[in-house]
Z-matrix of the N, CA and C atoms (Angstrom, degrees):
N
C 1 1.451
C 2 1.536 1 108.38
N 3 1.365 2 115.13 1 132.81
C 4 1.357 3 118.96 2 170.58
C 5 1.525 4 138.12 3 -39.02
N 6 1.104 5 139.16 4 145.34
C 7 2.226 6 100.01 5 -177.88
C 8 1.229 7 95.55 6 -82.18
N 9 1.295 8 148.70 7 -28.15
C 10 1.409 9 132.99 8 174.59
C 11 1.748 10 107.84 9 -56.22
N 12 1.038 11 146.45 10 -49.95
C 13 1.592 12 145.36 11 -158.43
C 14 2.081 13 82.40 12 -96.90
N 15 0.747 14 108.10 13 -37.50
C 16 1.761 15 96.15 14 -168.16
C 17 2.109 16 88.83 15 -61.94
N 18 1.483 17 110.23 16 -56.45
C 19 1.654 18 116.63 17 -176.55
C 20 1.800 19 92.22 18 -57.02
N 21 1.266 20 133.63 19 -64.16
C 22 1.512 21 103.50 20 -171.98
C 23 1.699 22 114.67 21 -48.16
N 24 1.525 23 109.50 22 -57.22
C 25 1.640 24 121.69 23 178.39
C 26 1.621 25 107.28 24 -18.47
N 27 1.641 26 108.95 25 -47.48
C 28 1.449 27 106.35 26 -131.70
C 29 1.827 28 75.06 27 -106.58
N 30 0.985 29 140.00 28 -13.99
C 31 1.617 30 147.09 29 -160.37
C 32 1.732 31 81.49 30 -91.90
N 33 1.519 32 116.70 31 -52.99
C 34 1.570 33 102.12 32 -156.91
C 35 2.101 34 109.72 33 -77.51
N 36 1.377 35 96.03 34 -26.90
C 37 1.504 36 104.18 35 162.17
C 38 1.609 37 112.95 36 -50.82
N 39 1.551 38 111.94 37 -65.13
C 40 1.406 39 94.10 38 -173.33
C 41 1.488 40 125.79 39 -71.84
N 42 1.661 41 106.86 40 -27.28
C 43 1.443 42 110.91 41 156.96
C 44 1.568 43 122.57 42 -17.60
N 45 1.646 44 92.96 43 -64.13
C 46 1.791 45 93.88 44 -158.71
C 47 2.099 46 97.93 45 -85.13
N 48 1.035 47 94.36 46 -17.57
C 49 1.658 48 83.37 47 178.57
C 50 1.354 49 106.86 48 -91.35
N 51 1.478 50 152.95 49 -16.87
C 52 1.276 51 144.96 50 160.58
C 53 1.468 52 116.68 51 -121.88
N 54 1.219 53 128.81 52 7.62
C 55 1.480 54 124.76 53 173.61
C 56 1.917 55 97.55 54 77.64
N 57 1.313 56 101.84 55 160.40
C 58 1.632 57 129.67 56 -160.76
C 59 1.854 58 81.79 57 -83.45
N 60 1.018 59 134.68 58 -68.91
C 61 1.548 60 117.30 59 179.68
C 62 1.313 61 119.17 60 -51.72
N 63 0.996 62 141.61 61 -3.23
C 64 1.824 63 136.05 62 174.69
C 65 1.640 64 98.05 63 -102.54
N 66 1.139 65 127.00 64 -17.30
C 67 1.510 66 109.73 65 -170.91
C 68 1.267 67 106.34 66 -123.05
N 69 1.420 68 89.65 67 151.09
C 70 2.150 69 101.41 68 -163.31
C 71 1.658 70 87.47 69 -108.98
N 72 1.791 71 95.29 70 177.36
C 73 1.436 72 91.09 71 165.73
C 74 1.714 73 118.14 72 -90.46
N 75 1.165 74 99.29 73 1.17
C 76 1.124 75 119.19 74 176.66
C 77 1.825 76 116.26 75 -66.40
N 78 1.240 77 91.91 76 -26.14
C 79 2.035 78 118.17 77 -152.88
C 80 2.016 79 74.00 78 -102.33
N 81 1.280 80 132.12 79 -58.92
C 82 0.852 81 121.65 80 -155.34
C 83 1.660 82 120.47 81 -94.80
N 84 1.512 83 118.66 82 -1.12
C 85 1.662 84 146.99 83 131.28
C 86 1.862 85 112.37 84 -30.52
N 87 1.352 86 89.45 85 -85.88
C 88 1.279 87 95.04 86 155.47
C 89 1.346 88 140.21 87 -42.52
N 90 1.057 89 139.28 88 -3.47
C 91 1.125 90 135.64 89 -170.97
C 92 1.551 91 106.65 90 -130.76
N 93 1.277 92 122.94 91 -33.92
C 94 1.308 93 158.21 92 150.41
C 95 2.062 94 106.45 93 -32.01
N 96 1.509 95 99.98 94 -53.62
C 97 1.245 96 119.25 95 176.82
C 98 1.567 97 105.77 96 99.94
N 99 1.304 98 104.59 97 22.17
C 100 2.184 99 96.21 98 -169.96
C 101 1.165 100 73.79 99 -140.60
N 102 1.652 101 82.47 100 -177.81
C 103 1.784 102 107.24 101 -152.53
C 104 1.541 103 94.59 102 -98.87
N 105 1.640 104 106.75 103 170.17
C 106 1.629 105 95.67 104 -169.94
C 107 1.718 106 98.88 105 -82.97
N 108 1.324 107 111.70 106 -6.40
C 109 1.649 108 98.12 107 176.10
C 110 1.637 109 109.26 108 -77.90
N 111 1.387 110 103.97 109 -2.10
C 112 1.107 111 99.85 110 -176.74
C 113 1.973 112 115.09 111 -99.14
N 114 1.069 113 90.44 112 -17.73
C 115 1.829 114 113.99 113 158.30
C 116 1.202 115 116.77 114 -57.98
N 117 1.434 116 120.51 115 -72.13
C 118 1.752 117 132.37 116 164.65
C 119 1.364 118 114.39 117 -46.89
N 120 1.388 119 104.97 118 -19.58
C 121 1.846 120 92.29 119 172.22
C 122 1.376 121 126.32 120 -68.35
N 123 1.778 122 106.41 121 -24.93
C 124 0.871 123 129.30 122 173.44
C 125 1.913 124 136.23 123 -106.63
N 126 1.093 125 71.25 124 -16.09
C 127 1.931 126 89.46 125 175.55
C 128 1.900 127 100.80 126 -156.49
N 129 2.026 128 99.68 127 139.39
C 130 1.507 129 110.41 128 -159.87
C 131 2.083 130 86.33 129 -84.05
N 132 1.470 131 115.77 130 -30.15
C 133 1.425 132 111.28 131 171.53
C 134 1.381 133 109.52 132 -173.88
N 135 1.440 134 117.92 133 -154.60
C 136 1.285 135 133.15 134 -139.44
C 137 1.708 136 96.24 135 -71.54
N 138 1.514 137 105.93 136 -44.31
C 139 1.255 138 112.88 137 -179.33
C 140 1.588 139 113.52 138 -76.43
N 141 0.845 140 118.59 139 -19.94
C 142 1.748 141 112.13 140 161.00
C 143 1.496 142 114.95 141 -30.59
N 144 1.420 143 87.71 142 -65.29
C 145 1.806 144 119.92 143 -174.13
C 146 1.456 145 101.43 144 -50.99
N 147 1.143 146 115.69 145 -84.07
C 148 1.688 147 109.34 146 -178.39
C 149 1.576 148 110.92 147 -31.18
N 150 1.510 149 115.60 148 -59.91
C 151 1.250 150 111.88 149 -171.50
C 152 1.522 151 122.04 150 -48.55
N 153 1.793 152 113.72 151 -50.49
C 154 1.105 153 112.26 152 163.77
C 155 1.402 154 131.76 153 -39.12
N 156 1.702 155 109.92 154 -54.57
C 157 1.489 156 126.44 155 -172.53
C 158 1.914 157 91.38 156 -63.30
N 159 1.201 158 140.97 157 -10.43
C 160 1.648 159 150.41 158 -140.32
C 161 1.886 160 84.22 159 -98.45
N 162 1.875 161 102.28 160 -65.92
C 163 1.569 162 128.37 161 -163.94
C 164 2.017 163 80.72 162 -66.74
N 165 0.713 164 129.34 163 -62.30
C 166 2.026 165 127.01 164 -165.83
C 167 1.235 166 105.51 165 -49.80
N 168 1.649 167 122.51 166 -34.32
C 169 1.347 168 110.85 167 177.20
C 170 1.210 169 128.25 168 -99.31
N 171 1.469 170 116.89 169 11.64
C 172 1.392 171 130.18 170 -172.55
C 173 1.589 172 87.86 171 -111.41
N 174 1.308 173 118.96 172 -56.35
C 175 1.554 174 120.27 173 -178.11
C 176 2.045 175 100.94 174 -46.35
N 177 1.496 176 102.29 175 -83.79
C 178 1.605 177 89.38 176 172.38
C 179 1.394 178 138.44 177 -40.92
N 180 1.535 179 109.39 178 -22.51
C 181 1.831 180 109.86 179 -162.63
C 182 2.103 181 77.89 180 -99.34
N 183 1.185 182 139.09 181 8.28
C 184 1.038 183 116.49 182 160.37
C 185 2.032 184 123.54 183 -103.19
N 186 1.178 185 86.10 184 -31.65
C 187 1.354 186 100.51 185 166.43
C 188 1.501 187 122.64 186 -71.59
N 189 1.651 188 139.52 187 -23.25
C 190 0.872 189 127.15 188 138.65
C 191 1.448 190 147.25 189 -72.61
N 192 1.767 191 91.62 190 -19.45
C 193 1.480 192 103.53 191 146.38
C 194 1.310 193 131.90 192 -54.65
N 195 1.245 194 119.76 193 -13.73
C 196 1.511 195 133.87 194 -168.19
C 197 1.741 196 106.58 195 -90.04
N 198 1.541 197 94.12 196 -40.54
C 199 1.813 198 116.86 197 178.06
C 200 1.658 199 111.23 198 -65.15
N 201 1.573 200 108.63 199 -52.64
C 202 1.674 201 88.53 200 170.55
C 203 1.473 202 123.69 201 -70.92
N 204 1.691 203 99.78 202 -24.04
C 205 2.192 204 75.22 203 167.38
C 206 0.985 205 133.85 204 -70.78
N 207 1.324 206 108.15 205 -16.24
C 208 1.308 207 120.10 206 171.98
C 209 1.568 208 109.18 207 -40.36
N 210 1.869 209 92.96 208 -70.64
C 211 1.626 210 100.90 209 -167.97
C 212 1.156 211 112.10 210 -71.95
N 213 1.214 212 133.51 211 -21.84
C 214 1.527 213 139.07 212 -171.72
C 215 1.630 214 107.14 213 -126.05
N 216 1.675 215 114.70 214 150.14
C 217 1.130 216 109.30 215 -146.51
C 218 1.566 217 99.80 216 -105.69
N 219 1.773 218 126.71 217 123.87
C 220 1.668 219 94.23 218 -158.72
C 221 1.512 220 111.34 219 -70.15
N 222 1.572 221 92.69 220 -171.79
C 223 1.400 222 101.80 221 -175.21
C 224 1.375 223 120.88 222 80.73
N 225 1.609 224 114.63 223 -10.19
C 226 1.660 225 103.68 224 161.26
C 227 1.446 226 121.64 225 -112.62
N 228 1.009 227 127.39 226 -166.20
C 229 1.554 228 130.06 227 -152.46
C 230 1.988 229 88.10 228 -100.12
N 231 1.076 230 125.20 229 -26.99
C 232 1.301 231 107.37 230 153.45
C 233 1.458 232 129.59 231 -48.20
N 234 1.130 233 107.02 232 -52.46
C 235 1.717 234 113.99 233 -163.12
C 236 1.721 235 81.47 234 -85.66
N 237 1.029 236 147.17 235 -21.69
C 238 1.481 237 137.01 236 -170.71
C 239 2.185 238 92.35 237 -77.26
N 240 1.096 239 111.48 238 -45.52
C 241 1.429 240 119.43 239 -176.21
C 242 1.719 241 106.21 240 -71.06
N 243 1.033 242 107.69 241 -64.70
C 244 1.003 243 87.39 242 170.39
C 245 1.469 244 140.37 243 -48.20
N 246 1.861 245 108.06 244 -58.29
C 247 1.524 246 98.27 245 155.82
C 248 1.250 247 130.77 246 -38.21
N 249 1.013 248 143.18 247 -26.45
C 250 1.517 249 137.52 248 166.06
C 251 1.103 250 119.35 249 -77.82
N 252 1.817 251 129.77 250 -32.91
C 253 1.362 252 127.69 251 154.61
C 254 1.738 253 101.22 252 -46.46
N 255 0.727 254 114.82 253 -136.57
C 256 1.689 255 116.81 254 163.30
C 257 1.629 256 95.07 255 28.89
N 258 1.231 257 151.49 256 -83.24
C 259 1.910 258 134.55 257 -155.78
C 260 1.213 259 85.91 258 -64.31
N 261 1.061 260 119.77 259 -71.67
C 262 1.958 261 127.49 260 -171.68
C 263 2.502 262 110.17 261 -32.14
N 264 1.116 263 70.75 262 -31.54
C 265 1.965 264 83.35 263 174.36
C 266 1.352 265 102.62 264 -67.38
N 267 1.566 266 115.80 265 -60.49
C 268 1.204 267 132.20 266 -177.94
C 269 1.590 268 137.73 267 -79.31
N 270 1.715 269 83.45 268 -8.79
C 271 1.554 270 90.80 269 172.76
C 272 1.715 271 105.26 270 -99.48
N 273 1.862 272 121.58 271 -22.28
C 274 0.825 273 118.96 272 133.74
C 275 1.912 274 126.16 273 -16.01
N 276 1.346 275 92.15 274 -81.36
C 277 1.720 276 111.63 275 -152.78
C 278 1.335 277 100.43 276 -40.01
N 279 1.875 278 103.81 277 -40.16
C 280 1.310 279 109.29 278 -164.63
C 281 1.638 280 112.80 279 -129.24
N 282 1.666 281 101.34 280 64.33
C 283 1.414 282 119.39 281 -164.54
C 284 1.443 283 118.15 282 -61.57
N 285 2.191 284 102.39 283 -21.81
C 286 1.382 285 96.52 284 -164.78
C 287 1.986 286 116.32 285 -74.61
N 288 1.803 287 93.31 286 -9.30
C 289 1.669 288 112.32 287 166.30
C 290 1.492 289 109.42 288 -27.89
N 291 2.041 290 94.56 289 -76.35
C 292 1.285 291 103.17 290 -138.69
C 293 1.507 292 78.09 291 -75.38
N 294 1.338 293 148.29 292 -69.14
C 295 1.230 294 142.50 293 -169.34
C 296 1.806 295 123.45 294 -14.44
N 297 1.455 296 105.77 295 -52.10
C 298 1.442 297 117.74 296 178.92
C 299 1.510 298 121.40 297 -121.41
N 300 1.773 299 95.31 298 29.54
C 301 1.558 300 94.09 299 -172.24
C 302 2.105 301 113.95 300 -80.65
N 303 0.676 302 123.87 301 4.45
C 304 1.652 303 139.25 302 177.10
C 305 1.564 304 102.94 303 -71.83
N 306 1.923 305 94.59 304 -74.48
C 307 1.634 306 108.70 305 160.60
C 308 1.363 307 113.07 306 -22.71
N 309 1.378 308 94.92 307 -99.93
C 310 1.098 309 100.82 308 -159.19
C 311 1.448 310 132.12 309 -71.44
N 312 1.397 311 122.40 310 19.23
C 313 1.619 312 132.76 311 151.08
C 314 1.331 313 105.67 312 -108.87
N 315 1.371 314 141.30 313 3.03
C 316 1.541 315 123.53 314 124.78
C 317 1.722 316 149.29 315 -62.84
N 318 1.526 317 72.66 316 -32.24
C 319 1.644 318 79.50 317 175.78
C 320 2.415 319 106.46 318 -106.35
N 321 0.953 320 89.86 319 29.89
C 322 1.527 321 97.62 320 151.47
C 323 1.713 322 129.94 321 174.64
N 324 1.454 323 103.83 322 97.36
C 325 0.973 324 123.83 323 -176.68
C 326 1.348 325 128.43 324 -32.13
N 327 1.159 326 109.59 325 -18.32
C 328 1.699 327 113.15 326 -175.08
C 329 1.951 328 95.56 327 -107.38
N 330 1.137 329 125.48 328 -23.05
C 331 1.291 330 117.29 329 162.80
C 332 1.857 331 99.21 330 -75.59
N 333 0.682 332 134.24 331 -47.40
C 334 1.670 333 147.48 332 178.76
C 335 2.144 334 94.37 333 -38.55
N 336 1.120 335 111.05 334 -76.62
C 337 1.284 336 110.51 335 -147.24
C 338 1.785 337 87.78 336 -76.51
N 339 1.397 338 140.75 337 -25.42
C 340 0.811 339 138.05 338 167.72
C 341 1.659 340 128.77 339 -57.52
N 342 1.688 341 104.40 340 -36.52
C 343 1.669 342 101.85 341 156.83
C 344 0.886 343 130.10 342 -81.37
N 345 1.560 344 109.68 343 -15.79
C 346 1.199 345 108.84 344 160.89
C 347 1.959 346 137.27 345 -45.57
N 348 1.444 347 77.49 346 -34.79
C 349 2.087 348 105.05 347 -155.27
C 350 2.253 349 76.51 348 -83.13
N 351 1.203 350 113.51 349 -53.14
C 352 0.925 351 96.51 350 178.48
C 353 1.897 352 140.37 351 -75.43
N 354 1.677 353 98.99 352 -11.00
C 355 1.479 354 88.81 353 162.32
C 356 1.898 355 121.43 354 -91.19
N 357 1.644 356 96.76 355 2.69
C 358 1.250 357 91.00 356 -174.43
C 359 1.562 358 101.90 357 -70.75
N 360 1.664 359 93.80 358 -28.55
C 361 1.938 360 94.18 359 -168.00
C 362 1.720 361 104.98 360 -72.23
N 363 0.940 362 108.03 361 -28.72
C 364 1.640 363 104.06 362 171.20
C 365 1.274 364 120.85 363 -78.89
N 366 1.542 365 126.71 364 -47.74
C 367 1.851 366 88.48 365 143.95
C 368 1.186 367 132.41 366 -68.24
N 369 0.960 368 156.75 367 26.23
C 370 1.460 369 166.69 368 -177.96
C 371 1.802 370 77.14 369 -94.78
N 372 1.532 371 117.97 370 -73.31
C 373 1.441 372 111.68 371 -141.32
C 374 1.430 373 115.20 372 -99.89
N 375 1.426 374 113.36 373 16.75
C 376 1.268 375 142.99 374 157.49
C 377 1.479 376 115.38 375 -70.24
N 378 1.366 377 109.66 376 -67.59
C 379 1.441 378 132.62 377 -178.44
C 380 1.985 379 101.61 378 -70.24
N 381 1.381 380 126.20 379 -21.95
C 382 1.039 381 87.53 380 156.06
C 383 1.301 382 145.16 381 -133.21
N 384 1.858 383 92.77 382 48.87
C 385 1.308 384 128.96 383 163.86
C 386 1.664 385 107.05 384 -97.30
N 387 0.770 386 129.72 385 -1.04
C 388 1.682 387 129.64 386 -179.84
C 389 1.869 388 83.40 387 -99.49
N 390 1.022 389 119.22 388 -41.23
C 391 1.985 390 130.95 389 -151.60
C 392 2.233 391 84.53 390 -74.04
N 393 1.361 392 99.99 391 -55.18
C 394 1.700 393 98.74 392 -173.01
C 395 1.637 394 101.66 393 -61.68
N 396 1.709 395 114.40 394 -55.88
C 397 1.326 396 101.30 395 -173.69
C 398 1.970 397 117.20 396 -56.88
N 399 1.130 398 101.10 397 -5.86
C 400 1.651 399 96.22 398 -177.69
C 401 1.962 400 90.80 399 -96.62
N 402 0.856 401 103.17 400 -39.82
C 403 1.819 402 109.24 401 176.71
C 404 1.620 403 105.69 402 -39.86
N 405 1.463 404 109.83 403 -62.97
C 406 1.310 405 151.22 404 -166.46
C 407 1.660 406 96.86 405 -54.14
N 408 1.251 407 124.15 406 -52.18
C 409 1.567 408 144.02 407 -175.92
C 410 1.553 409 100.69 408 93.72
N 411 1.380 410 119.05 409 45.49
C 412 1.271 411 121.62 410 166.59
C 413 1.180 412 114.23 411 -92.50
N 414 1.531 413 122.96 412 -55.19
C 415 1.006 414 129.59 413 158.30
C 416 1.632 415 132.61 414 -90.73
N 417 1.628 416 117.52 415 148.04
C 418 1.315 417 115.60 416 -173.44
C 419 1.808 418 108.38 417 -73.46
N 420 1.584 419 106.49 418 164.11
C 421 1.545 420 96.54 419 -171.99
C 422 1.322 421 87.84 420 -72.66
N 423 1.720 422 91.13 421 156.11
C 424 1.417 423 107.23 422 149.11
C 425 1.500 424 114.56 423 -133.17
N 426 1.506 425 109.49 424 -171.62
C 427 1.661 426 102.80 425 -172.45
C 428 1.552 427 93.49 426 -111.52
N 429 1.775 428 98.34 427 -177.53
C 430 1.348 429 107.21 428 -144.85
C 431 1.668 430 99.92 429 -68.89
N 432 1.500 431 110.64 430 -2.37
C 433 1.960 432 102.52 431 -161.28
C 434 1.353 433 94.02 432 -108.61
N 435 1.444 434 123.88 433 -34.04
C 436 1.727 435 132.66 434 164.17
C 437 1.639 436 85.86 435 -57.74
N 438 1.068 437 146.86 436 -103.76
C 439 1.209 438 109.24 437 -161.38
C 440 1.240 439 151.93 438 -82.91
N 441 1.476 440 113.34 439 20.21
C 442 1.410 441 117.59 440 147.43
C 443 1.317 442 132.37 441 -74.13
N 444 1.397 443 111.95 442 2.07
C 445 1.724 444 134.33 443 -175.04
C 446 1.422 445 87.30 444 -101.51
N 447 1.323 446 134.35 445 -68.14
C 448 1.391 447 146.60 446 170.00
C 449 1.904 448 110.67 447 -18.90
N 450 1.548 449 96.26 448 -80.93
C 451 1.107 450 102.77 449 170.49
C 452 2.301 451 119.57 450 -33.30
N 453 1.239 452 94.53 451 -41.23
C 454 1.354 453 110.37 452 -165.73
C 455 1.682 454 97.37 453 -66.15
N 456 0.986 455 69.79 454 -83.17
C 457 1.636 456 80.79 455 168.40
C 458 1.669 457 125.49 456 -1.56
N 459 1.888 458 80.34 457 -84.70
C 460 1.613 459 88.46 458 -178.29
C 461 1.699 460 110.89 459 -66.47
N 462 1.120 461 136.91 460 -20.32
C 463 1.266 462 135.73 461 173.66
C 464 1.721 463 97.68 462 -71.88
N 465 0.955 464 135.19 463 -40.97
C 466 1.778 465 118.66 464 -178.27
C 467 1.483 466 125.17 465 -65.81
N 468 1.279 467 91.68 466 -20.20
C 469 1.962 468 97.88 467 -179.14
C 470 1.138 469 96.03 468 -94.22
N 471 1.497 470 122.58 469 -46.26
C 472 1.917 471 114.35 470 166.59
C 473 1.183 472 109.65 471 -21.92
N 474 1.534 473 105.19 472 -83.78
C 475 1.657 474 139.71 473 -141.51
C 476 2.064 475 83.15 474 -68.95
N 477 1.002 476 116.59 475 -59.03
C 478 1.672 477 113.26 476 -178.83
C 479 1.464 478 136.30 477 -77.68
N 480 1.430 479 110.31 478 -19.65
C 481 1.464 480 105.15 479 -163.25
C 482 1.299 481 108.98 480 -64.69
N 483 1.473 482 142.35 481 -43.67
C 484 1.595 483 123.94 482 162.83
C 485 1.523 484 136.20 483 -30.71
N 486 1.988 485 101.68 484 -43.55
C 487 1.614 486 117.93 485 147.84
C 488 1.593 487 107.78 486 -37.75
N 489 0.897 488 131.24 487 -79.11
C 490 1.571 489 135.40 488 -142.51
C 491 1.677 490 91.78 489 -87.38
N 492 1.209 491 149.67 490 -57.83
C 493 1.558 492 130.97 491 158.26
C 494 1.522 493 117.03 492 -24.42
N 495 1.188 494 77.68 493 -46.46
C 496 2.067 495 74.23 494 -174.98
C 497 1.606 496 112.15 495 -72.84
N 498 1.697 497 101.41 496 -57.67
C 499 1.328 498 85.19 497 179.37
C 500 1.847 499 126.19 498 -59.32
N 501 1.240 500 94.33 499 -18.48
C 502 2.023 501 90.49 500 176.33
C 503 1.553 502 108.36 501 -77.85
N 504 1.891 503 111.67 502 16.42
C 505 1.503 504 92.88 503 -163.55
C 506 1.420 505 139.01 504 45.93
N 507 1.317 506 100.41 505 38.03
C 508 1.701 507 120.62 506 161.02
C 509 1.484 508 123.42 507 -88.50
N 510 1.278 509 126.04 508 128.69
C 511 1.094 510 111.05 509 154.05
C 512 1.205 511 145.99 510 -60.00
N 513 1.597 512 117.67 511 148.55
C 514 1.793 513 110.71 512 -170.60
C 515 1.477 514 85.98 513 -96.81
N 516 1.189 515 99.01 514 123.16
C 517 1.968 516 116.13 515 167.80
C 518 1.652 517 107.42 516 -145.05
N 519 1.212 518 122.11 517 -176.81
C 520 1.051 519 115.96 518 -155.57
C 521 2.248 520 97.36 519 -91.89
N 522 1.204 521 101.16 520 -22.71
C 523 1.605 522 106.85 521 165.66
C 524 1.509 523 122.70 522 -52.29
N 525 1.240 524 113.16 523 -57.30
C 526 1.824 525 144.63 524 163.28
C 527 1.841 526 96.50 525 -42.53
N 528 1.441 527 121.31 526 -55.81
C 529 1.327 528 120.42 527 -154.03
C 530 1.903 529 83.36 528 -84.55
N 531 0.984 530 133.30 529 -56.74
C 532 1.674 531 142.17 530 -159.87
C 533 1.819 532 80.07 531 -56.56
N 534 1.095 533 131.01 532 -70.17
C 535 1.531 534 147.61 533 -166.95
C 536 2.025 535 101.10 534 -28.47
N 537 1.436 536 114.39 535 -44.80
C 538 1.241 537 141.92 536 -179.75
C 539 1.702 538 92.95 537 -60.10
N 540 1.604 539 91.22 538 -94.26
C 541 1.730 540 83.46 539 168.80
C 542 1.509 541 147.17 540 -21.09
N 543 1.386 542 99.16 541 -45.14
C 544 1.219 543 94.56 542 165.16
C 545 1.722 544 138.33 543 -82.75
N 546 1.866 545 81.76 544 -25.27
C 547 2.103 546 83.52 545 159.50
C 548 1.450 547 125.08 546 -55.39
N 549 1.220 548 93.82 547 -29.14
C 550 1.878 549 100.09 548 173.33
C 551 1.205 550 131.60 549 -65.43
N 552 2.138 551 89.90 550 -44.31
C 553 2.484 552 85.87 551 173.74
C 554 1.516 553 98.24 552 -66.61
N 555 1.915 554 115.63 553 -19.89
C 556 1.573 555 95.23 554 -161.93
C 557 1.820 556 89.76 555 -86.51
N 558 0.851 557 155.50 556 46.46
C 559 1.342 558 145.31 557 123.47
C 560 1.234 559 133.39 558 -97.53
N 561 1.698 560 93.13 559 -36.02
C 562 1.622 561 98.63 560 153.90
C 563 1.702 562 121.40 561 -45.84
N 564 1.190 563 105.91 562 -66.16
C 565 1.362 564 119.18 563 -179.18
C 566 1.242 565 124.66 564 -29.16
N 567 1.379 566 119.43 565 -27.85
C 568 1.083 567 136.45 566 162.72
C 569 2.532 568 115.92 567 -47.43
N 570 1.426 569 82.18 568 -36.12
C 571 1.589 570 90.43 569 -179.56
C 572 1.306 571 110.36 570 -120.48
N 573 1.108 572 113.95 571 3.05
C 574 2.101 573 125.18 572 173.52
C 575 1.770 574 91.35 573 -52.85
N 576 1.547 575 119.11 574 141.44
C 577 1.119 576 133.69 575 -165.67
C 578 1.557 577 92.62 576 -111.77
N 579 1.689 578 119.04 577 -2.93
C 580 1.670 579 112.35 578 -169.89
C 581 1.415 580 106.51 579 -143.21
């Protein structure tokens, strides 16, 4: 492994086990096994790191997004389940996000306008998987504000449901994650044509 991808690897480990305020780059040098000049060679500080680990999960959570259309055809309530298995993996992988994601896209603007650019693309590709399943005759039409509420929607239980398990002190198991899924056909269900 490279020392740059071994320093993100070892930054997103301590991330999710002590949160982005308990760990230095100093904490994450160490652990890494190199020296912190050897950190700065590669990142100017702490926020480098997040940002990078920010670009790894948008790069991966799109490329496996790419893998279930493959297997599943969009626009149906498969590829809708599955996509949410799959963010929920990744919102997993990279729990210390959803945990301090408020934080930490307030206090740095260039991580800020960047999640931004990326949740716009996920409603973008939400909404026009609700647009095929109505194409499809899965779903009934709706108009453009029914499904921009739609779209919203299903992106908030995505983008949160690890938030709201955790905060009710639930465990994430694979029951908890299916539980998610199914809030979704039951909102879908609401516009299912069958």
């Amino acid at each position: 492994m490279k020392t740059k991808d071994k320093i993100i690897e070892t930054a997103r480990l301590l991330f999710n086990e002590k949160g982005t305020r308990h760990v230095t780059t100093n904490h994450i040098a160490e652990a890494a096994g190199i020296s912190p000049g050897n950190l700065y060679y590669h990142f100017r500080n702490k926020e480098d790191i997040i940002r990078a680990l920010f670009e790894r999960l948008a790069a991966e959570g799109f490329e496996e997004y790419q893998k279930v259309l493959q297997e599943y055809p969009p626009g149906t309530l498969e590829s809708m389940d599955q996509t949410f298995s799959m963010i929920q993996t990744f919102n997993w992988r990279y729990r210390f996000f959803k945990r301090e994601l408020t934080a930490l896209i307030m206090n740095d603007p260039l991580l800020k306008e960047r999640f931004g650019d990326v949740n716009r693309m996920q409603l973008t590709v939400i909404g026009q998987s609700i647009r095929q399943a109505m194409e499809k005759g899965f779903l009934r039409p709706l108009d453009d504000r029914t499904l921009g509420l739609l779209t919203e929607e299903v992106w908030l239980v995505t983008l949160f449901w690890l938030n709201y398990l955790d905060i009710g002190g639930e465990e994430v198991d694979e029951q908890t994650l299916k539980r998610g899924s199914e809030m979704l056909r039951n909102i879908m269900a609401n516009y299912l044509t069958r």
